[in-house]
MILONU-636014 format. One record per residue: x, y negated, z of N, C-alpha, C in turn. Coordinates in pm, whole numbers, plus 50000, padded with zeros to 5 digits. Layout:
XYZXYZXYZ/...
//
This chain:
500855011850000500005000050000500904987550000/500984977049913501034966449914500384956649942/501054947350054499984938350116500724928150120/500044915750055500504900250074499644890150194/500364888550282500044881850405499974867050397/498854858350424499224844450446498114839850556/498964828950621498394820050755499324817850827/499134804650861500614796850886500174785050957/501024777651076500814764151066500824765251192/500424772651292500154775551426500094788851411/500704794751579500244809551602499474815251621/498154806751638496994810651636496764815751451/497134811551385496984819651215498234828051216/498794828351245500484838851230500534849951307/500034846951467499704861651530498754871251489/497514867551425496804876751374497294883651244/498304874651148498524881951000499424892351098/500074888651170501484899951250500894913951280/499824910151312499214920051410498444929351282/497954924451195497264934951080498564940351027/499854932951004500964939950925501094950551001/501224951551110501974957851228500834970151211/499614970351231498604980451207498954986551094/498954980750962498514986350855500304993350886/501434992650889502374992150904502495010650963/501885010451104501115019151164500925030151114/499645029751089498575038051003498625042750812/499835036350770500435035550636501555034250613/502365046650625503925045250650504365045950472/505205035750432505735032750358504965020450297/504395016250364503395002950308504294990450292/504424982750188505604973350130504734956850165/504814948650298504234936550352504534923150334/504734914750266505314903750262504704894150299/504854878150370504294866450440504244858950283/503384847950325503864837650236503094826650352/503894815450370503494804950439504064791150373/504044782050497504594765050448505854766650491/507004758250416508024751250479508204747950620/507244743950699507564736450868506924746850937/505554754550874504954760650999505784767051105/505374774451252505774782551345506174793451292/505574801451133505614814551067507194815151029/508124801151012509094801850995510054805251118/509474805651236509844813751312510194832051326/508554832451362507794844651407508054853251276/507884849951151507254862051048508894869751047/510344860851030511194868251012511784874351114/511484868551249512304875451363510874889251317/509934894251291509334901351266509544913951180/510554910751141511044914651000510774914350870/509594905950821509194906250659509904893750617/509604896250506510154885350363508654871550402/509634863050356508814850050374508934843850265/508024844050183508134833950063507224820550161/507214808549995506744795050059506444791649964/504874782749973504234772249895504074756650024/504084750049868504304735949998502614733249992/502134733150100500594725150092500344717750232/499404706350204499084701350342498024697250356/497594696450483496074694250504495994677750424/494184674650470494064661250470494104654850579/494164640950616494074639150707492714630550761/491974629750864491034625550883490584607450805/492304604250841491864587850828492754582550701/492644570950653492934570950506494304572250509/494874577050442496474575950466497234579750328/498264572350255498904573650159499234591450141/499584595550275500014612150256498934618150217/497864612650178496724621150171496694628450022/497304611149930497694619849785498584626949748/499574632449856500004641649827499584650249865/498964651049965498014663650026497044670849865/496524657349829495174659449702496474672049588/497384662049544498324667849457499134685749504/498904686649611499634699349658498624711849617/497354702749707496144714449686495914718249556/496284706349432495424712249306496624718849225/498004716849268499184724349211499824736449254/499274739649420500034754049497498984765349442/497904764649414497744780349338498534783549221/499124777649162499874782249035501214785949077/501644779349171502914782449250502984794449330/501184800749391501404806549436500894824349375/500574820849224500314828749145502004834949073/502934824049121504404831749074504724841049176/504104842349290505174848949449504054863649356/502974861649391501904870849377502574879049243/502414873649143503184882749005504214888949072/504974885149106506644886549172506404903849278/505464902149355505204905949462504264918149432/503584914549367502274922649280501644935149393/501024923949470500214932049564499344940049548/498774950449615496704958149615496294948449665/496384936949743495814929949800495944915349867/495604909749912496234896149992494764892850069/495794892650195494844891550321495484876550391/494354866650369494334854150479493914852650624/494414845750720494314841050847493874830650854/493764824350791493404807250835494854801450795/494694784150813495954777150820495754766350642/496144761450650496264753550489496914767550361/497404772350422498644777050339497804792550273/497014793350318495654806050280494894799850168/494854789350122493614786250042494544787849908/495604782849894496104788249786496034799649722/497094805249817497474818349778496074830549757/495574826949816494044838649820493314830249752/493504821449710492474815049565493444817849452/494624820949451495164822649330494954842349316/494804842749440494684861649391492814862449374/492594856749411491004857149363490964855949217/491694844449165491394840149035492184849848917/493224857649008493744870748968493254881548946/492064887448970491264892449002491814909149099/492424903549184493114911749283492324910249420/491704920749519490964923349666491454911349762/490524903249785490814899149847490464896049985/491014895950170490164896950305490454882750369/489624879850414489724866650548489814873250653/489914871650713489814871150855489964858050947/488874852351046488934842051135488184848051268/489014840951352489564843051509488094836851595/488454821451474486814813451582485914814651552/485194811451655483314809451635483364798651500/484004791851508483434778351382484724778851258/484174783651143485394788951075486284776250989/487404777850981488164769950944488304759550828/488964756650742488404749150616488814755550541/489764763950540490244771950396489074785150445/488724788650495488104800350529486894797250450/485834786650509484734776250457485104782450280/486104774350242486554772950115486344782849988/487204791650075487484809150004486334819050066/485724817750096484444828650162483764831450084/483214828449986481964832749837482854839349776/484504834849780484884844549634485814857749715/485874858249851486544869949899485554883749904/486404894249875485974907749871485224911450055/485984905750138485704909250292485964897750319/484984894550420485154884350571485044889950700/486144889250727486034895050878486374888150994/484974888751126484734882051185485104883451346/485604875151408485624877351543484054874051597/483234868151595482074861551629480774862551566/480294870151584479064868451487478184858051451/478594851051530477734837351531478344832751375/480074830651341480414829051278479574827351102/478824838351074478344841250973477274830150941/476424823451056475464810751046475994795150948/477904797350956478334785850925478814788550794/478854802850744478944806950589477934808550455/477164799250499476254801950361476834802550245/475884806550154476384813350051477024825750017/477954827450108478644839550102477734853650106/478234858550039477344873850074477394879450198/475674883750261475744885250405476724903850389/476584908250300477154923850300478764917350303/479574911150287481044907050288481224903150425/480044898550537480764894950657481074911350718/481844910450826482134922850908482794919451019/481914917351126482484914651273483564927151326/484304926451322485274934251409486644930251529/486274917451566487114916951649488254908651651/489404906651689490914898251719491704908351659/492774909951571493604918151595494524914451691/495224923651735496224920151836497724926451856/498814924351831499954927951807500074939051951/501134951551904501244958952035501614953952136/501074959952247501714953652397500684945252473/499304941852361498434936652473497464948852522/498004952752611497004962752657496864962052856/495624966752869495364964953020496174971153107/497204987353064497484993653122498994991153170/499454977853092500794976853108501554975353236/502624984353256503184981853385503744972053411/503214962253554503344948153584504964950853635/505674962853717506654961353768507334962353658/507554973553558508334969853447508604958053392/507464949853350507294933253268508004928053370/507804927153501508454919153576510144919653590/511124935153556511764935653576512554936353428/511754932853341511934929953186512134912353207/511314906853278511624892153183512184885553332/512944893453462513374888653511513214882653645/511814888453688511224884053818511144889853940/511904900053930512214909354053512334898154173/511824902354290511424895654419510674885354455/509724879554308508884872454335507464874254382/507294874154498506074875854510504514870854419/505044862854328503464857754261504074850954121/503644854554007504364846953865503124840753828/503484827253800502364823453706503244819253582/502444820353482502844814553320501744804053243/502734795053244501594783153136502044781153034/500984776652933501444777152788500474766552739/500814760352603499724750652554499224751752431/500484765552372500414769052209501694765052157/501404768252050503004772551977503454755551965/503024746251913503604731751870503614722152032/502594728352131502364724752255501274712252282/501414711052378500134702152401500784694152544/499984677552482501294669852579500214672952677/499044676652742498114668852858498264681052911/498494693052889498814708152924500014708852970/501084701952935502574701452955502984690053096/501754681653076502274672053172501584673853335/500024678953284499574683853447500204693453539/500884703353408501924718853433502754712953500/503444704953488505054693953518504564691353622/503264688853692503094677053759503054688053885/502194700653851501914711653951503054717354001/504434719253929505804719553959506334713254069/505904697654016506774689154068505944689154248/504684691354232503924689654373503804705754449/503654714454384503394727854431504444740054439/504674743654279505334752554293507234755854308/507284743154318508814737854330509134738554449/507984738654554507944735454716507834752654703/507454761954653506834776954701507874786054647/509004790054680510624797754568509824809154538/508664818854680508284829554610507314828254490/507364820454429506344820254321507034813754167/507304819554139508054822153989506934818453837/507674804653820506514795053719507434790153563/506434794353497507294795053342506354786853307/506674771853238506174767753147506594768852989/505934768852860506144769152742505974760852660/506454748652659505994734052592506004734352448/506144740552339506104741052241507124733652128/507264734652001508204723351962508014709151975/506794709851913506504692251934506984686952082/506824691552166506754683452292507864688752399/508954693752292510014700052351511264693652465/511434677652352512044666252407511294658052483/509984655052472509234651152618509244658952754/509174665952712508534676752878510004683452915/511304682652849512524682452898513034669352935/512804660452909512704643952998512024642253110/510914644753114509784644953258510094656453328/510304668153307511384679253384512304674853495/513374667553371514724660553462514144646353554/513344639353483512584628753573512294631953754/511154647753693510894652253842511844655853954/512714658253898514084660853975513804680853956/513454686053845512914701353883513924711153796/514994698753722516354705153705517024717153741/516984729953771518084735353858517364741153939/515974741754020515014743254117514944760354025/515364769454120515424781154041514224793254016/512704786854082511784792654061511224787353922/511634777753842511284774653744511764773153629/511034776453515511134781153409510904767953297/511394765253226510624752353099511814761352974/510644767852909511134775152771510374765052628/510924766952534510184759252405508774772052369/509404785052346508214792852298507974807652351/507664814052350507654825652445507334837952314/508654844752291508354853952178507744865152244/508144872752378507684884852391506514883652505/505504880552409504094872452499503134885952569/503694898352574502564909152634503604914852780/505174910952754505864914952866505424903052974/505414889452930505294876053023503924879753075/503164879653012502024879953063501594892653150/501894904653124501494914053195502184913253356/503274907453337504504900853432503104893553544/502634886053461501584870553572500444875753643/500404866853758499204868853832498444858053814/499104848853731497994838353678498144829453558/497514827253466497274820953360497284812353324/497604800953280497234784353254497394783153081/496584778953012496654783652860495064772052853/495144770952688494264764352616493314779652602/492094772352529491424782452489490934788652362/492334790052291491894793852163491734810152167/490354813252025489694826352026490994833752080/492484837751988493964845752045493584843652118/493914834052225494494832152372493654841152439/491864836352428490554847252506490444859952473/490854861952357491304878952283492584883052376/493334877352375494464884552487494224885752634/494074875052678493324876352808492424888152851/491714889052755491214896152809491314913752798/492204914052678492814932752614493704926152745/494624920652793495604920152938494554919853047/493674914753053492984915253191493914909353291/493514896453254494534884253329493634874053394/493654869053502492704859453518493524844753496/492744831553466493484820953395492474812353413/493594802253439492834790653394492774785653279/491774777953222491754776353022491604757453062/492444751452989492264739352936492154735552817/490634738452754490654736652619490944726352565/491264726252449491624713952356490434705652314/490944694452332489414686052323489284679852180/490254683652067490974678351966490244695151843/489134697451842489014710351765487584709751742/487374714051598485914716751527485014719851593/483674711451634482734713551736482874721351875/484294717551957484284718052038484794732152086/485344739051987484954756252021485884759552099/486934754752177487924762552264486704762152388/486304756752425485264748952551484674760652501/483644759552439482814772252414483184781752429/484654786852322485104801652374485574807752526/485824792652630486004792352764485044800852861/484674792652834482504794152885482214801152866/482424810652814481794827952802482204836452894/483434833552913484184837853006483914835053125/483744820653159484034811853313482334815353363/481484814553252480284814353304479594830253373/480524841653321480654852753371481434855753517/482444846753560483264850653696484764852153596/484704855453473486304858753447487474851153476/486764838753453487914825353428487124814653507/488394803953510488124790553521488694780053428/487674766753417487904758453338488004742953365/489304741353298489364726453356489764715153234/488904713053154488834695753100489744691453074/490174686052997491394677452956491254664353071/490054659253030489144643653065489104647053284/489494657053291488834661253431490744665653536/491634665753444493024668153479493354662453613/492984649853560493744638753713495204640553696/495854636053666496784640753661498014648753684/497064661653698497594678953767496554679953879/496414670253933495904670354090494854682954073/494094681853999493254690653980493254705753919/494344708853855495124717353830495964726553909/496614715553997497534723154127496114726554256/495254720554271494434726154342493514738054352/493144740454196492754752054132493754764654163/494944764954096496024773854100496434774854214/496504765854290497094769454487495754776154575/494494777354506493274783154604493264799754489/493884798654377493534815254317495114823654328/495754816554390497134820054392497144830454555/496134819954598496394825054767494764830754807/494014838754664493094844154673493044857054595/493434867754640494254878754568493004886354525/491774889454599490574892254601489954884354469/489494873754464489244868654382489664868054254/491054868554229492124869954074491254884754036/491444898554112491214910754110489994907754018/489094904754087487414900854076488234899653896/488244887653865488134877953744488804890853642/489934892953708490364902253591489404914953574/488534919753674487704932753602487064924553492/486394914553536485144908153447485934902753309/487194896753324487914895753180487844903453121/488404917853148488574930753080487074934852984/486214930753073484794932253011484604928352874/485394915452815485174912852737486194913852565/487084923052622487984929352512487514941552421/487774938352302487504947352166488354954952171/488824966252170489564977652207489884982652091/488984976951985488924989851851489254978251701/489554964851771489654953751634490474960651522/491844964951569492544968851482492134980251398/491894991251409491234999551383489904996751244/489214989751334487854986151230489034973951101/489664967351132490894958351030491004963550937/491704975651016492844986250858491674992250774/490364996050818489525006950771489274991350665/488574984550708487954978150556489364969850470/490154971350505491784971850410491524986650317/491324992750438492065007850332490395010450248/489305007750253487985011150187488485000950060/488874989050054489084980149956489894985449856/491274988149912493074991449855492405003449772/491805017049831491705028249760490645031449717/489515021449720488475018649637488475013549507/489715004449468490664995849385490915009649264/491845017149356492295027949300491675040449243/490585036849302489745050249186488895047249093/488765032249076487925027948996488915029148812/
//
């Protein structure tokens, strides 16, 4: 099987293409996988420490407000399918499967117009703009949300197929916490927490985190605290770091990105993370309890929403961008579930409740119904 991968731009589109390679990878030994993403995305990270080939088309979003970059944005969009009809010849897939991201509308509009199988897959309740875009002319849509399908008209209702998050190995409930712990280094800590804001980072996530450091967990040595500020906000939140004086303070952690994200986490007894669909898909195949600070910066609101499913069950808690204070409210949350061991327990059964066990699985099957359906025709 040949499979051409694209979604890029954030790890929220890059962990899921990883995670179908890695399946189909699996379940189809000798299967030949290649990425194709942008120049800057995170995929220029992740896809090669991964091991595949990374080709590149240049494309970029629009931007909301008028802006000269916009005509090049116009000019990219109407010139990267042809660019990305050379990788595709080159490459000459059974297929090409999108994630989301700018860098999907090309390439899976140029294999559409190829007349080569083509799958979506999206993570959120409210689907993306290349997703929007490419949905009438893809062979499969596959859905984390069923709700999802309300915001696809047109598309053929027989092409949607709810199945779930994929999820790269290692998120699983059963993972041994003393191992992870003695994997990423935390032997004798009585309590790990890990915060994160996403792969590019998030300054209001980075700075309440800093702030809970600087007031809480900097004062507590048994409690072992990793923050993950992302690139963007790599040189800020290493300035306000050294500001706090939290330099050298050896219960703490300030990393740019966190590659081996199922050892850290299985490692934690507590969570601090945005709430994208990934993030609530992992959470909950880990059965982690967390706090979620959704992004207040996203298409009708949906990290909040994907929160709230959760929080309104006992799994989680949720705290507001607009509602931060600046940490105050953050370090108060995390210092009452830190020193409530009963309660974390609680949240994580009810998290667990809400993990797809079988995403991957149901993934590869409508891959492999497509690929060798192809083939007998």
């Amino acid at each position: 099987m040949r499979i051409l991968m694209t979604g890029g731009g954030t790890s929220g589109h890059v962990n899921p293409a990883l995670a179908i390679a890695e399946t189909v990878a699996l379940n189809e030994s000798g299967s030949e996988i290649a990425f194709v993403g942008t120049p800057r995305g995170i995929e220029n990270k992740l896809v090669p420490a991964a091991g595949y080939e990374l080709y590149h088309v240049d494309v970029r979003g629009i931007r909301r407000s008028l802006s000269p970059a916009n005509l090049r944005a116009a000019y990219l969009a109407l010139t990267s399918p042809g660019k990305a009809k050379k990788i595709i010849k080159q490459f000459r897939p059974d297929i090409v499967i999108g994630t989301g991201g700018y860098v999907s509308w090309p390439v899976v509009k140029a294999a559409q117009q190829m007349g080569i199988p083509t799958v979506l897959h999206e993570s959120n309740a409210y689907p993306g703009v290349a997703v929007r875009m490419l949905a009438r002319g893809a062979d499969r849509v596959l859905l984390n949300f069923a709700k999802t399908a309300e915001y696809l008209s047109g598309c053929d209702p027989d092409k949607l197929v709810v199945v779930g998050n994929p999820l790269r190995a290692g998120f699983t409930p059963d993972s041994d916490k003393a191992a992870a712990r003695r994997a990423i280094g935390a032997d004798g800590y009585e309590k790990v927490v890990l915060s994160y804001g996403g792969s590019m980072g998030a300054q209001y996530v980075n700075e309440a985190v800093l702030s809970m450091m600087r007031d809480f967990t900097s004062h507590h040595p048994e409690i072992l605290h990793t923050l993950a500020v992302g690139s963007i906000e790599w040189a800020d939140a290493n300035a306000m770091f050294d500001r706090y004086g939290l330099r050298g303070v050896p219960n703490l952690r300030l990393v740019e990105y966190i590659y081996d994200m199922p050892a850290e986490m299985a490692a934690a007894d507590l969570l601090i993370c945005r709430a994208g669909a990934m993030t609530i898909s992992e959470v909950a195949a880990m059965r982690r309890p967390a706090i979620f600070i959704p992004s207040p910066n996203v298409t009708e609101n949906h990290q909040y929403k994907n929160a709230l499913v959760l929080a309104e069950a006992g799994g989680a808690v949720i705290i507001e961008e607009k509602d931060l204070d600046g940490g105050r409210r953050l370090t108060s949350e995390a210092s009452a579930l830190l020193a409530d061991d009963e309660r974390r327990l609680k949240m994580q059964e009810i998290a667990g409740g809400f993990a797809v066990t079988d995403a991957n699985k149901r993934i590869f099957g409508e891959i492999e119904k497509l690929v060798h359906g192809k083939r007998k025709l």
